[in-house]
C-alpha positions in Angstrom: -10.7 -35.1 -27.9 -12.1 -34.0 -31.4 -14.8 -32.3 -32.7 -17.4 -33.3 -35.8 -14.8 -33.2 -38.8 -12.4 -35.4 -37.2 -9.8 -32.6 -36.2 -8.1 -33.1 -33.0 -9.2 -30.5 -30.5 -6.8 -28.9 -28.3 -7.4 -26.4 -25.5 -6.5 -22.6 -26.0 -3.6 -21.5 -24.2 -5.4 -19.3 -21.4 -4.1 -15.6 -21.9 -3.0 -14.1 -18.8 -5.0 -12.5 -16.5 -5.1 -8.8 -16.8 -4.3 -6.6 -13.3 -2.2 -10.0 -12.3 1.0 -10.7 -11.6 2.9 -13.0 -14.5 2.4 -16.5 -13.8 5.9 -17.4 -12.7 8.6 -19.0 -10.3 8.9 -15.6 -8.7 5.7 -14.1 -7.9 6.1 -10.5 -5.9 4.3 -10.3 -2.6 2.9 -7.1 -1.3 6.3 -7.5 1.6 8.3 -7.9 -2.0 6.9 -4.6 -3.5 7.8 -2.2 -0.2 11.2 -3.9 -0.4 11.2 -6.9 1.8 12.6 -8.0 5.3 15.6 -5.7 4.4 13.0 -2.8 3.8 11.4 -3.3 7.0 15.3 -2.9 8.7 15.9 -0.1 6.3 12.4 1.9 8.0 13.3 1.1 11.8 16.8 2.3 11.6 16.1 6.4 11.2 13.0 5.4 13.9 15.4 4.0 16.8 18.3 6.2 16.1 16.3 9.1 16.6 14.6 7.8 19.8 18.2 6.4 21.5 19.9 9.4 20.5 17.1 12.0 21.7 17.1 9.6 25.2 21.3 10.4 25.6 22.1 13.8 23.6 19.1 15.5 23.2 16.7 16.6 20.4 19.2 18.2 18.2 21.7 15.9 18.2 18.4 13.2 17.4 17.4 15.4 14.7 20.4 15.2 13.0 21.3 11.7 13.8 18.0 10.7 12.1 18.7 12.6 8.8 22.2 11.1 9.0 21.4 7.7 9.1 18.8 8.1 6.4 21.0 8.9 4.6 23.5 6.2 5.1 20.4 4.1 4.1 20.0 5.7 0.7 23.6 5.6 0.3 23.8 2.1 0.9 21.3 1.2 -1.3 22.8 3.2 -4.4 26.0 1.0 -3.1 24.4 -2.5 -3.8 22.3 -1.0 -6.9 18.7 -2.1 -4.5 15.7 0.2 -6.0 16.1 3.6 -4.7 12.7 4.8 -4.4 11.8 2.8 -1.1 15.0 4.7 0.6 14.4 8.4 -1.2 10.6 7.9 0.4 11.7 7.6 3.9 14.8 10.2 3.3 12.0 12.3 2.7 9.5 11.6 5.7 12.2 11.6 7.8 13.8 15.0 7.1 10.0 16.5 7.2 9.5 14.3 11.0 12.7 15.8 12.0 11.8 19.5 11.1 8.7 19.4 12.4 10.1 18.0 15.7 12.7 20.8 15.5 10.0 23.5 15.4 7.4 22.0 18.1 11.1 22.0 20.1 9.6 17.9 21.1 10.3 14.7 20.3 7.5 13.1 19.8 6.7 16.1 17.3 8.9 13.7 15.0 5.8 11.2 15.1 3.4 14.4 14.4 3.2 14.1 10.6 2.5 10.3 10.3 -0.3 10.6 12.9 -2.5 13.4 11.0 -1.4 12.0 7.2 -3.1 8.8 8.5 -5.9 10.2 9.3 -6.2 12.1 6.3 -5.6 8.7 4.1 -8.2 7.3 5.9 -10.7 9.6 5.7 -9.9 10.2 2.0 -10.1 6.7 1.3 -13.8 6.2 3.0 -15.1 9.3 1.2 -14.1 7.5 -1.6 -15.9 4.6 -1.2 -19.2 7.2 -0.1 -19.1 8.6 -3.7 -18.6 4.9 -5.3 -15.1 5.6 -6.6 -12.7 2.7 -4.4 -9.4 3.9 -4.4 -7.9 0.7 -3.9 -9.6 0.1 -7.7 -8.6 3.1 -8.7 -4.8 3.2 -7.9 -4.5 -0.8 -9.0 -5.3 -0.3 -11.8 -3.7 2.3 -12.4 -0.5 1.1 -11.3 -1.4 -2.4 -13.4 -2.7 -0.5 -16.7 -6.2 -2.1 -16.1 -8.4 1.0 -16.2 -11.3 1.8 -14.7 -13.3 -0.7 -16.1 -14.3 -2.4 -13.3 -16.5 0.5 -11.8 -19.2 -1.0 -14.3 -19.2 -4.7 -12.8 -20.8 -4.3 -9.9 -19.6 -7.2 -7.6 -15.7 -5.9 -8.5 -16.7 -2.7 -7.1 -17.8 -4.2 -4.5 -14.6 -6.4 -4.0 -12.9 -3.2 -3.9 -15.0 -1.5 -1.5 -13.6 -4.1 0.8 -10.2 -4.0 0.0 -10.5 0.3 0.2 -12.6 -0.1 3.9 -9.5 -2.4 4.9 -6.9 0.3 4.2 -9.7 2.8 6.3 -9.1 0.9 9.0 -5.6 0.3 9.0 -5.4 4.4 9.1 -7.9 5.0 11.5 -6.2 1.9 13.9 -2.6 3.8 13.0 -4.0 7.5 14.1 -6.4 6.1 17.0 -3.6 4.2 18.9 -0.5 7.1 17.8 -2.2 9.7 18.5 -3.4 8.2 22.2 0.5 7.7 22.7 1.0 11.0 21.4 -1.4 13.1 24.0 0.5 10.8 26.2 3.8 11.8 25.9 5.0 8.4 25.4 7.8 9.2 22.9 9.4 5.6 22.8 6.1 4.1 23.1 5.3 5.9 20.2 8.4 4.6 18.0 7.7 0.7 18.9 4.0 1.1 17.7 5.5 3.1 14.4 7.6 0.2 13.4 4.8 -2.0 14.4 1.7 -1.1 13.2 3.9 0.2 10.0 4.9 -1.8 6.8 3.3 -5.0 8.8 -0.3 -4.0 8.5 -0.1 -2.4 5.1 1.2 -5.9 4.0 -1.9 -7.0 5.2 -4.2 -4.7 3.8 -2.3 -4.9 0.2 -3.2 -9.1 0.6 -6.6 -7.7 0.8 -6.1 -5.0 -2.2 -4.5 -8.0 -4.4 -7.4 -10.2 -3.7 -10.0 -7.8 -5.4 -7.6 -7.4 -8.2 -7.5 -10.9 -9.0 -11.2 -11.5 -8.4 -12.4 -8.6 -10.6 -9.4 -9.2 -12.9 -11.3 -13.2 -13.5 -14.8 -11.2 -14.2 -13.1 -8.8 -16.6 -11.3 -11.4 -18.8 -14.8 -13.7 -19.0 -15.0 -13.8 -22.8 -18.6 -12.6 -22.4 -17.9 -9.8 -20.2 -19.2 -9.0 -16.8 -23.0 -9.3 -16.6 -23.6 -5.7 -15.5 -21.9 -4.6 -18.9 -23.5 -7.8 -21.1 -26.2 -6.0 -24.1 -29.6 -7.3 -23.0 -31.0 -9.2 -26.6 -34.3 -7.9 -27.6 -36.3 -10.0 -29.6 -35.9 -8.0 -32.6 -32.2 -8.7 -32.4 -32.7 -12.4 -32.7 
């Protein structure tokens, strides 16, 4: 095509979208960013060791077998140069499960801090969504160098007051059910739905976190800008 004068018109190259990952043969997934299938293997091992060891030896000898292989994780991770955050992360919740399962003198006292920091996520995240501050919004774009310009577009907010409910009730699902296996003393129950209800549904709640991003991501870049933020043109203007 060209326009009036003749000139051949070409379509702009369209800048990339910001709060998106880079167009690109290898696109990170939500699994990709908590470290993969490998990840997921990574999270079970300190889990089951505890529980199998606890079952034969006894809590001490679980305590410590936890720690240990925790830390054969990490080591094995600085070993094949892998991103060492993922395995430093679950060092740490381990050894603060395992103490707090040494001081209540119980097992399932190892499960104790993931059931109550659940429930303080969640309700965190819905009082956030009752004063009109997502987090989901707030901590992608921070993480993405987006901003918080978003809160002023009102069907992004709203995008990610889904994505932020979604993450509510994958923490209050994750206290409901632990907790319930907890009162029960249902130690190895407790370990299966850990590794279950775990990285799994947080990979599903992060498809639902990267959906808003996108969508309010496409309003933001709108040459325009997103009605709620357009100038209303008074006839004096014109």
């Amino acid at each position: 095509m060209s326009d009036s004068t003749g000139t051949p018109h070409t379509e702009p190259t369209p800048s990339p979208v910001p709060g998106t990952p880079p167009q690109g043969p290898a696109r990170r997934t939500p699994l990709d960013s908590m470290g993969g299938t490998t990840g997921l293997v990574y999270m079970m091992l300190p889990i089951v060791a505890f529980v199998l060891a606890n079952a034969s030896l006894g809590l001490t000898a679980a305590t410590c077998t936890a720690i240990g292989v925790a830390l054969a994780v990490a080591a094995l991770r600085l070993v094949r140069k892998e991103p060492l955050q993922p395995a430093l992360s679950g060092l740490f919740g381990v050894a603060v499960a395992a103490f707090v399962a040494w001081k209540t003198g119980s097992a399932k006292g190892f499960f104790l801090t993931g059931i109550w920091s659940n429930l303080a996520l969640g309700v965190l995240f819905l009082l956030s969504v009752l004063v009109r501050r997502p987090l989901a919004g707030i901590v992608w774009g921070a993480l993405n160098g987006t901003g918080t310009a978003w809160l002023k577009d009102k069907p992004s907010r709203r995008a990610y007051d889904i994505a932020t409910l979604t993450l509510v009730g994958v923490f209050g699902v994750r206290f409901a059910v632990w907790q319930w296996l907890y009162d029960e003393d249902r130690t190895g129950w407790l370990a299966v739905a850990r590794i279950a209800m775990g990285y799994p549904l947080l990979a599903l709640a992060l498809l639902v976190v990267l959906w808003a991003g996108r969508r309010s991501a496409r309003r933001l870049k709108s040459p325009a800008g997103p009605p709620a933020t357009r100038r209303a043109v008074h006839p004096e203007d014109q």
